[in-house]
KOLVO-570114 format. One record per residue: x, y, z of N, C-alpha, C in turn. Coordinates in pm, whole numbers, plus 50000, padded with zeros to 5 digits. Layout:
N
X | Y | Z | X | Y | Z | X | Y | Z
...
This chain:
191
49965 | 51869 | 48456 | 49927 | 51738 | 48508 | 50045 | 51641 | 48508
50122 | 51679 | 48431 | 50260 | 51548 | 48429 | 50318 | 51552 | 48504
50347 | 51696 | 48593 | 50441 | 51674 | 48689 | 50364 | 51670 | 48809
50222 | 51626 | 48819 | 50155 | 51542 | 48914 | 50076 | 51631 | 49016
50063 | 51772 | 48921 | 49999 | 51893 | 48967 | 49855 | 51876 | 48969
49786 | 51890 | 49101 | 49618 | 51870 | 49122 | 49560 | 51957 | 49084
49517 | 51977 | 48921 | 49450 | 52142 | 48915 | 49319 | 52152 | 48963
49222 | 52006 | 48958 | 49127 | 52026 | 48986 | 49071 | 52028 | 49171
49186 | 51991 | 49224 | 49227 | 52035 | 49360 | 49237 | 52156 | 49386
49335 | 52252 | 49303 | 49387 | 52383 | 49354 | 49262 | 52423 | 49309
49205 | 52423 | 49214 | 49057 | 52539 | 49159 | 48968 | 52486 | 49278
48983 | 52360 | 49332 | 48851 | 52344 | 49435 | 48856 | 52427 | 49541
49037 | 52456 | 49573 | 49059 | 52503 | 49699 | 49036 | 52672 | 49723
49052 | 52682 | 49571 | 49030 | 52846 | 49530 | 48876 | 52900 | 49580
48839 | 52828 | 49497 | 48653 | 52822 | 49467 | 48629 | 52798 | 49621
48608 | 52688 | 49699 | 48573 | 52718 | 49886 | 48630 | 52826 | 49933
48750 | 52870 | 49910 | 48821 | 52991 | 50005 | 48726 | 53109 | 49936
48739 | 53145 | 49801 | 48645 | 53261 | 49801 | 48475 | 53221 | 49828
48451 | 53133 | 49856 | 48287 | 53122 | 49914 | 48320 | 53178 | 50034
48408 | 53104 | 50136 | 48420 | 53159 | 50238 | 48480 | 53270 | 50308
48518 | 53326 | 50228 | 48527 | 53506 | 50243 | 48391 | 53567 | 50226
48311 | 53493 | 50123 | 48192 | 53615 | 50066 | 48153 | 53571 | 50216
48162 | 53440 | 50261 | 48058 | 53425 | 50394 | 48053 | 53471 | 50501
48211 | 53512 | 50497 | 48270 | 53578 | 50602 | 48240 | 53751 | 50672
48221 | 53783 | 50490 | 48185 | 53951 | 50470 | 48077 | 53956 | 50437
47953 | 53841 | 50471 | 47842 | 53895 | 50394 | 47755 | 53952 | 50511
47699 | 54032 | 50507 | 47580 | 54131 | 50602 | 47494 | 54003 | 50687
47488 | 54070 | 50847 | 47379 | 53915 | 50897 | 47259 | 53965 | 50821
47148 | 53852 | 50831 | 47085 | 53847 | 50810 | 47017 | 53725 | 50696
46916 | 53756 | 50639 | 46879 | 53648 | 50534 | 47012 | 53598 | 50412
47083 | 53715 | 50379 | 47122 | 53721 | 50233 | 47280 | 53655 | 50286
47339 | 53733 | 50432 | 47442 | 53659 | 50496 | 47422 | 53516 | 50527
47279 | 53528 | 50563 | 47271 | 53338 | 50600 | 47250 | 53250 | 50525
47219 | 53289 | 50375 | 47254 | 53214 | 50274 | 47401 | 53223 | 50221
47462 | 53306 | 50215 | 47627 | 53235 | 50191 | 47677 | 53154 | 50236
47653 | 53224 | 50415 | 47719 | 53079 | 50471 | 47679 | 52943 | 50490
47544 | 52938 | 50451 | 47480 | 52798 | 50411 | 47549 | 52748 | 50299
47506 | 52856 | 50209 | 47593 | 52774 | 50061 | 47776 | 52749 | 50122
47841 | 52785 | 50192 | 48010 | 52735 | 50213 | 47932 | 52606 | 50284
47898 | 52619 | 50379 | 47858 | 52490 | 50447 | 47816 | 52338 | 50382
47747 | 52369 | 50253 | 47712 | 52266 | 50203 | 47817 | 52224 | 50117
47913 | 52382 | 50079 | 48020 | 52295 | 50002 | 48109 | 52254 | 50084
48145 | 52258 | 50147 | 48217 | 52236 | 50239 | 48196 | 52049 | 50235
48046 | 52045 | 50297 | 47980 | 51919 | 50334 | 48027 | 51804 | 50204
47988 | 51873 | 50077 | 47979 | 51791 | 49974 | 48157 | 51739 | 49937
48233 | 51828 | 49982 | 48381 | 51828 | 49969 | 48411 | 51700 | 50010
48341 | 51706 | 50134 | 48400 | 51625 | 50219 | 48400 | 51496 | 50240
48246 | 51478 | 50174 | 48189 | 51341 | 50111 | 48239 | 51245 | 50009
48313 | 51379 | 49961 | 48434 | 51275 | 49821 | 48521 | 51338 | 49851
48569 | 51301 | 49935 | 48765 | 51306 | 49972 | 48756 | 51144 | 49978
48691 | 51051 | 49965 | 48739 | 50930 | 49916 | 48776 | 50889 | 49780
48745 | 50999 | 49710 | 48733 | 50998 | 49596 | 48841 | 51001 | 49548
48929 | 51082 | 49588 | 49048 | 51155 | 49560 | 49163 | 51016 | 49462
49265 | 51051 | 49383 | 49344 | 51009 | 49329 | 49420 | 50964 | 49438
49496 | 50999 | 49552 | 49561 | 50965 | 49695 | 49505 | 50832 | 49738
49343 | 50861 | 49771 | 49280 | 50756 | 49807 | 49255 | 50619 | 49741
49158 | 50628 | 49602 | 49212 | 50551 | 49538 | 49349 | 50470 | 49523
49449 | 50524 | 49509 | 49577 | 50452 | 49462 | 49593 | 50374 | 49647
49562 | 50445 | 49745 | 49621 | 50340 | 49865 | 49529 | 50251 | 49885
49371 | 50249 | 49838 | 49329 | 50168 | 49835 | 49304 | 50061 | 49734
49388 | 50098 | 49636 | 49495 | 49988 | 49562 | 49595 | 49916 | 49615
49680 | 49974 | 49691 | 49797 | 49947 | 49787 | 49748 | 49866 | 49881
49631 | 49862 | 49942 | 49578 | 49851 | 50036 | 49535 | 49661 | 50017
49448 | 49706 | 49915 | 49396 | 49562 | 49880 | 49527 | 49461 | 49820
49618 | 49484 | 49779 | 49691 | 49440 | 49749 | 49774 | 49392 | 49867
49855 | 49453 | 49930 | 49904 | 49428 | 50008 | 49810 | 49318 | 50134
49702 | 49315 | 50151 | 49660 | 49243 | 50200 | 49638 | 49114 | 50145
49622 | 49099 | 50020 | 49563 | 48964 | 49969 | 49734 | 48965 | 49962
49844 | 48995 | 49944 | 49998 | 48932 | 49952 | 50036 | 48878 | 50127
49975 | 48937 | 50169 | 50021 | 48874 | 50306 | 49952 | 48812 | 50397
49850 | 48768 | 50400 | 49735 | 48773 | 50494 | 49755 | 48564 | 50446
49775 | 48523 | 50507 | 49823 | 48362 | 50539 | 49790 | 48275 | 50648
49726 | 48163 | 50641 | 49686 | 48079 | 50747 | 49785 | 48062 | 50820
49860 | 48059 | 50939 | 49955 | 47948 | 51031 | 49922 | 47844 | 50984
50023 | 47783 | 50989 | 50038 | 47616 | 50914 | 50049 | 47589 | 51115
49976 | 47419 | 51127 | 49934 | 47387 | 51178 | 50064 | 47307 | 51285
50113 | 47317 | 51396 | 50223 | 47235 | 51455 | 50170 | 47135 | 51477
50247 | 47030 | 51471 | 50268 | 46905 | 51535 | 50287 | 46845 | 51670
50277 | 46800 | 51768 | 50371 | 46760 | 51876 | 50502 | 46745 | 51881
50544 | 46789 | 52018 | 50676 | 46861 | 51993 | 50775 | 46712 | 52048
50730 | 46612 | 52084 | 50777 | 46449 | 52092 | 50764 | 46379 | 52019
50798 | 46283 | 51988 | 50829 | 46171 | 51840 | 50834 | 46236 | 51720
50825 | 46140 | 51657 | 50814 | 46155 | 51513 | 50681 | 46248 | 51428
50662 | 46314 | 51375 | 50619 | 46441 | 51347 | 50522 | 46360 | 51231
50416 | 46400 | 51205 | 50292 | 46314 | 51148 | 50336 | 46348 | 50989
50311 | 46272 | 50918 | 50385 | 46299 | 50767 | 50261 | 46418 | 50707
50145 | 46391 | 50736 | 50051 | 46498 | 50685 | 50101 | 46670 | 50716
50156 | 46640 | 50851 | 50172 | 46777 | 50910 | 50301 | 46812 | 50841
50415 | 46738 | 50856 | 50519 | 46762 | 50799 | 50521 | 46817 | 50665
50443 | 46761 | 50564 | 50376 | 46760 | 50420 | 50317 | 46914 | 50450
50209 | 46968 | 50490 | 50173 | 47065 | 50495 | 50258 | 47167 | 50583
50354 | 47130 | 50624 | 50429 | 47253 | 50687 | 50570 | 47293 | 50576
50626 | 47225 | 50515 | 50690 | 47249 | 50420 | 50609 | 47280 | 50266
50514 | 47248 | 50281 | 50391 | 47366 | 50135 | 50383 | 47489 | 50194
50353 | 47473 | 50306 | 50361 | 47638 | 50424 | 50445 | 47723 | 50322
50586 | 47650 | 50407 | 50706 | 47711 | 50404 | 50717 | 47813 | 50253
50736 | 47668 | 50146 | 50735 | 47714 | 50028 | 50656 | 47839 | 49999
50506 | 47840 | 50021 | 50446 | 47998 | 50002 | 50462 | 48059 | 50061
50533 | 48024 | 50178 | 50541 | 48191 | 50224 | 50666 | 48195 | 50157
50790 | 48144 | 50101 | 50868 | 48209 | 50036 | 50837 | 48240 | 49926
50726 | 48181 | 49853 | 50675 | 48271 | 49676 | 50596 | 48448 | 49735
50512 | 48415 | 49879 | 50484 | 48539 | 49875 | 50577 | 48629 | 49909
50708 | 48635 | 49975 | 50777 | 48709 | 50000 | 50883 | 48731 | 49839
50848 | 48633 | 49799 | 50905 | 48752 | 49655 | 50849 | 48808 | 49614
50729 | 48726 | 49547 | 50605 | 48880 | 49545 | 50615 | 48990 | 49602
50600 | 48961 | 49769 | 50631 | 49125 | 49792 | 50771 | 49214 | 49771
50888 | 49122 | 49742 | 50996 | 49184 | 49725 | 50958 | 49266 | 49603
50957 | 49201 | 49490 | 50945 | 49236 | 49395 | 50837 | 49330 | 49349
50706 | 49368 | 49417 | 50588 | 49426 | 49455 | 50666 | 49568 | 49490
50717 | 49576 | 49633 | 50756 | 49688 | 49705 | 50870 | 49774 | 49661
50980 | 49660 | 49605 | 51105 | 49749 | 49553 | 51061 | 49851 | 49437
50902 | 49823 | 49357 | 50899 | 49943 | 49249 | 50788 | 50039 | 49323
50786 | 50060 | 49446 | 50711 | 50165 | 49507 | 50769 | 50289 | 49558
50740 | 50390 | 49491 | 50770 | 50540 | 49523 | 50683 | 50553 | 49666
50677 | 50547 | 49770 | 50611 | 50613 | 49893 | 50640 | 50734 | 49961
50710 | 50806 | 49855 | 50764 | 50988 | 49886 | 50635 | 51059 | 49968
50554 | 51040 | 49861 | 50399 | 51116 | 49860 | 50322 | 51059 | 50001
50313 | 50975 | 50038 | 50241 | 50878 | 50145 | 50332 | 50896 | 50273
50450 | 50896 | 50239 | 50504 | 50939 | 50384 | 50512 | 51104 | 50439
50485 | 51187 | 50326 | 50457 | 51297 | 50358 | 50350 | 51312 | 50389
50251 | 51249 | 50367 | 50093 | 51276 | 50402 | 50108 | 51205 | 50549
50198 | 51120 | 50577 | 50166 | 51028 | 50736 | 50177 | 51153 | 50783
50348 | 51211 | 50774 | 50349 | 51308 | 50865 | 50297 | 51449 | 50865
50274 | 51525 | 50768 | 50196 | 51612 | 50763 | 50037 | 51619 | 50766
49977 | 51489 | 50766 | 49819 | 51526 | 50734 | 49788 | 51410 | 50812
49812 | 51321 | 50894 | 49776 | 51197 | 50967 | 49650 | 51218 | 51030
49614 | 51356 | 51099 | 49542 | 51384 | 51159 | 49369 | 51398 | 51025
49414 | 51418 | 50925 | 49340 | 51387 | 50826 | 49297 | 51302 | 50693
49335 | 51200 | 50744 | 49357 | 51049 | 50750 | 49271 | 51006 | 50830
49229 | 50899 | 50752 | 49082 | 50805 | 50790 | 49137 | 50695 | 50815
49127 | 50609 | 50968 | 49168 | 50563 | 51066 | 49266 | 50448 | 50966
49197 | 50382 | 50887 | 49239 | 50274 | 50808 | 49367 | 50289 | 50741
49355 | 50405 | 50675 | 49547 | 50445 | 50619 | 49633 | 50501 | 50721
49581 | 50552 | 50839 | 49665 | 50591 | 50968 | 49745 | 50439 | 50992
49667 | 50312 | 51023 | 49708 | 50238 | 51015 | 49806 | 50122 | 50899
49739 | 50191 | 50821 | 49767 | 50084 | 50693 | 49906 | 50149 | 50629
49957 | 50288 | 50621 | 50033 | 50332 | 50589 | 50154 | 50329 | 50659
50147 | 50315 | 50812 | 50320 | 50284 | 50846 | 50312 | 50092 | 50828
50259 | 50066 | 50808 | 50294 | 49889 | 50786 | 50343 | 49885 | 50646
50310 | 49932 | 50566 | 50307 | 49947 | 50442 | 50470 | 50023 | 50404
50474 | 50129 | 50478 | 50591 | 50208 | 50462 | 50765 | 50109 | 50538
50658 | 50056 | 50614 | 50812 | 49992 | 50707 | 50794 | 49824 | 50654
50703 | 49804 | 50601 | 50743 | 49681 | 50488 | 50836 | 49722 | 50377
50783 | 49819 | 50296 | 50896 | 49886 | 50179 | 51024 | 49892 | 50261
51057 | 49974 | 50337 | 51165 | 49995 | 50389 | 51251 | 49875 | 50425
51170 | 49757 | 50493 | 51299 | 49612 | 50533 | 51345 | 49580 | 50402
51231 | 49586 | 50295 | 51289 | 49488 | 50196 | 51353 | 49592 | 50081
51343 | 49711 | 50128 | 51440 | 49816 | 49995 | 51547 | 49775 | 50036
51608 | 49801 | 50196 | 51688 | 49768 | 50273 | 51788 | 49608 | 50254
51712 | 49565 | 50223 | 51760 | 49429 | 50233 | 51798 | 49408 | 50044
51765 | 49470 | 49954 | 51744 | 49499 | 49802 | 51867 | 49592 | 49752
51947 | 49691 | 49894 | 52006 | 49777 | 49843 | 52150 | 49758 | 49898
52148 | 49666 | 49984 | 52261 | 49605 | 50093 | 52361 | 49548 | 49919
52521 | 49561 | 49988 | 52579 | 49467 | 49860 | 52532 | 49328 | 49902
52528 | 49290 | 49700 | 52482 | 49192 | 49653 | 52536 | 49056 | 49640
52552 | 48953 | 49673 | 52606 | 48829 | 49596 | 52638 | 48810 | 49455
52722 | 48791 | 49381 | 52694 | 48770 | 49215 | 52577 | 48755 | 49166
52502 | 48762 | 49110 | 52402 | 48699 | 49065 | 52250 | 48760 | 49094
52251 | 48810 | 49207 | 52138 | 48858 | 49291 | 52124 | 48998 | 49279
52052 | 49053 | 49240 | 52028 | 49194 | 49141 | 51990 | 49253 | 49282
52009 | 49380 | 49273 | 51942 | 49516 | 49337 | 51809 | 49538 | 49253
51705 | 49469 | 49352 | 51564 | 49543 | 49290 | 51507 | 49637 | 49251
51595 | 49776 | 49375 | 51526 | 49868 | 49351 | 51540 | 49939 | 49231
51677 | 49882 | 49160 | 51733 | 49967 | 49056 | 51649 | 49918 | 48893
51595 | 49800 | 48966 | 51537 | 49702 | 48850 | 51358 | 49768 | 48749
51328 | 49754 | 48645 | 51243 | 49779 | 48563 | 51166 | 49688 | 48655
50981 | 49740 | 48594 | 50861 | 49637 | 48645 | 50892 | 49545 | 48624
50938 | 49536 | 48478 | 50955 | 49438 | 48361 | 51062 | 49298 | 48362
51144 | 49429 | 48471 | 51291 | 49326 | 48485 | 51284 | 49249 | 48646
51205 | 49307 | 48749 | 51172 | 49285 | 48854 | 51076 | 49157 | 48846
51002 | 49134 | 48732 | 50885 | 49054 | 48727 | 50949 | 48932 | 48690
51044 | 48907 | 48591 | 51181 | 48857 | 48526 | 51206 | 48756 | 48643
51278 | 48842 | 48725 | 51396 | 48817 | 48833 | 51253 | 48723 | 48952
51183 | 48775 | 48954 | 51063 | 48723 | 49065 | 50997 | 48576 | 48925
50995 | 48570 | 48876 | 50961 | 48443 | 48778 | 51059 | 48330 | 48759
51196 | 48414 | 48740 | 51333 | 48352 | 48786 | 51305 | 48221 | 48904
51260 | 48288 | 49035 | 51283 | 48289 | 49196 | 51197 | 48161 | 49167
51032 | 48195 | 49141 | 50926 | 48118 | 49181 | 50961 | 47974 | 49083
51005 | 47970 | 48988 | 51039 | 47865 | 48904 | 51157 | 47795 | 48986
51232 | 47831 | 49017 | 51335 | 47767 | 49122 | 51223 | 47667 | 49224
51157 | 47762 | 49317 | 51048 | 47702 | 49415 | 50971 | 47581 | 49310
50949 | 47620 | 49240 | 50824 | 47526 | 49168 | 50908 | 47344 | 49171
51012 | 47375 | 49155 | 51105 | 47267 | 49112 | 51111 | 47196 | 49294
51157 | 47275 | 49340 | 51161 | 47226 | 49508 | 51033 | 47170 | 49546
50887 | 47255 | 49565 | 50780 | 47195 | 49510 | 50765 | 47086 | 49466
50804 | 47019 | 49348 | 50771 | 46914 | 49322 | 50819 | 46790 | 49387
50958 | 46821 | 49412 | 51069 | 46737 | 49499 | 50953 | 46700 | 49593
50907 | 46790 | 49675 | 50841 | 46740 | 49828 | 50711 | 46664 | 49765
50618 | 46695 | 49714 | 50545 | 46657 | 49682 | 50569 | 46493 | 49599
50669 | 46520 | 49535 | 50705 | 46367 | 49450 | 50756 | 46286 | 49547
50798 | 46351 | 49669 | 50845 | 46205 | 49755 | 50751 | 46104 | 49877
């Protein structure tokens, strides 16, 4: 199990393949048409909890997450002549500010994601994939990718490589960030 081996997968896969041999070789008739009933139903019941699965679960961890990190109102424009309404102005720079706390979040979110496993399943098993991770998995994969990308590029003094970074030290560096904002934050708001 540590090195992330599905035993109770491989014995499932064992256990259907020899049902479906006996079903395969069993005599027609009554005693044949109960084997292959019994593969059929396992089959059926298999199939009913493949949501179940450890895969599934964890992206629909990924899943919910990544959505409540990005999913953001448009901040509201102004008229694009005179002077710009102080309410709007006021709420377009609070905008601003969260969307830069959520984009550290997600920096800091994505740079500790292994997606080895998930991009092998896009391309090898897509076709068995339930419409939602067909979709949800290249957004997901090519979000990781801008911001590993942008995480692994040389650095400025000061500005760490995430990907190389601990949860611990990533969470650090993203508490760092948002405390900076908090301070800017107040600036707008205090004036």
């Amino acid at each position: 199990m540590a090195d992330g081996a599905d035993i109770l997968g491989a014995w499932m896969a064992r256990y259907l393949a020899e049902r479906m041999d006996q079903a395969a070789a069993a005599p027609a008739g009554e005693e044949g048409a109960a084997a292959r009933s019994e593969c059929f139903d396992l089959i059926l019941r298999l199939w009913e909890r493949r949501y179940q699965s450890p895969l599934s679960r964890r992206l629909e961890e990924l899943a919910t997450a990544l959505q409540a990190l990005i999913d953001l109102p448009e901040a509201p424009r102004g008229p694009s002549e005179g002077p710009e309404d102080p309410w709007v102005s006021l709420r377009r720079r609070l905008s601003e500010l969260h969307e830069e706390e959520i984009r550290i979040c997600l920096e800091g979110w994505t740079a500790g994601l292994d997606l080895s496993q998930e991009r092998e399943d896009l391309v090898d098993h897509s076709d068995h994939l339930p419409e939602e991770e067909r979709e949800f998995l290249p957004r997901l994969i090519q979000l990781h990718d801008a911001l590993t990308e942008v995480h692994s590029a040389p650095r400025s003094e000061g500005s760490p490589d995430l990907t190389g970074l601990s949860e611990s030290e990533r969470m650090e560096w993203a508490r760092g960030q948002l405390q900076a904002l908090s301070k800017v934050r107040a600036e707008v708001i205090g004036r």
